[in-house]
N, C-alpha and C positions, 0 to 999 in steps of 0.2 A: 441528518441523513446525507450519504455523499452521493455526489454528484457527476456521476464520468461524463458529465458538457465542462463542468470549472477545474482551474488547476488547484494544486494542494502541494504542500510541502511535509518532511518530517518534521514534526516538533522540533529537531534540533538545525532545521534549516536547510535539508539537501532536496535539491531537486525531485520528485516524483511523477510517473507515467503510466494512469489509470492505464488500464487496456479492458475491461467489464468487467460486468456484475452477473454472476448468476446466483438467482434466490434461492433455485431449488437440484436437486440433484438428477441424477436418470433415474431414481424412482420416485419422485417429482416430492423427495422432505425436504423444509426449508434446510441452508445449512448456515454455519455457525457463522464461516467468512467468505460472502461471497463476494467481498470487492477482491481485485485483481490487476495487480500491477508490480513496476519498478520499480525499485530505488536509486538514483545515481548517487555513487558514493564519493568522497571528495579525492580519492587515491586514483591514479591512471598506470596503468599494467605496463609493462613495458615495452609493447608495440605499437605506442599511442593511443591505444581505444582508452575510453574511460569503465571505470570499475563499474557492474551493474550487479543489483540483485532482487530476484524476485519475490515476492511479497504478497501476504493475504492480507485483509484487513476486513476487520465485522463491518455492517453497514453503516457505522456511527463512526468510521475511520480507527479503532481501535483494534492497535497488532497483534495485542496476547491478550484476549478475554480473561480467560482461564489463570494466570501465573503473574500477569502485569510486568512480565521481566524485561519488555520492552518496551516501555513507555517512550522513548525517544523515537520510536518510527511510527507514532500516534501519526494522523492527520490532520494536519490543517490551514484551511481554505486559502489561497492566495490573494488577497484584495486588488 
């Protein structure tokens, strides 16, 4: 189960930036994915910032429930 107090990386090693979890919706049904965050990607734009992109993830850190088509921005834990 993840943890928005520990860091976490994608599976293939980039940066991630929980920002919360919400379990339930406004009409209070569990949902599907309710962790919540960034991903920093390894590309930077060409005004200096770095590439970011936002991201759901199930509460077991996993991107695509449903499809698996993104198993590379799985989650996991930073030691």
């Amino acid at each position: 189960m993840i943890d928005i107090t520990k860091q976490y990386k994608t599976r293939d090693g980039r940066k991630v930036v929980l920002h919360n979890i919400v379990l339930k919706n406004s009409c209070k049904k569990n949902v599907t994915y309710p962790v919540k965050g960034t991903i920093y990607l390894n590309t930077k734009k060409n005004w200096g910032h770095q590439a970011t992109r936002y991201t759901i993830w199930s509460i077991n850190g996993i991107a695509d429930v449903v499809w698996g088509k993104h198993k590379e921005d799985d989650l996991i834990e930073v030691k």
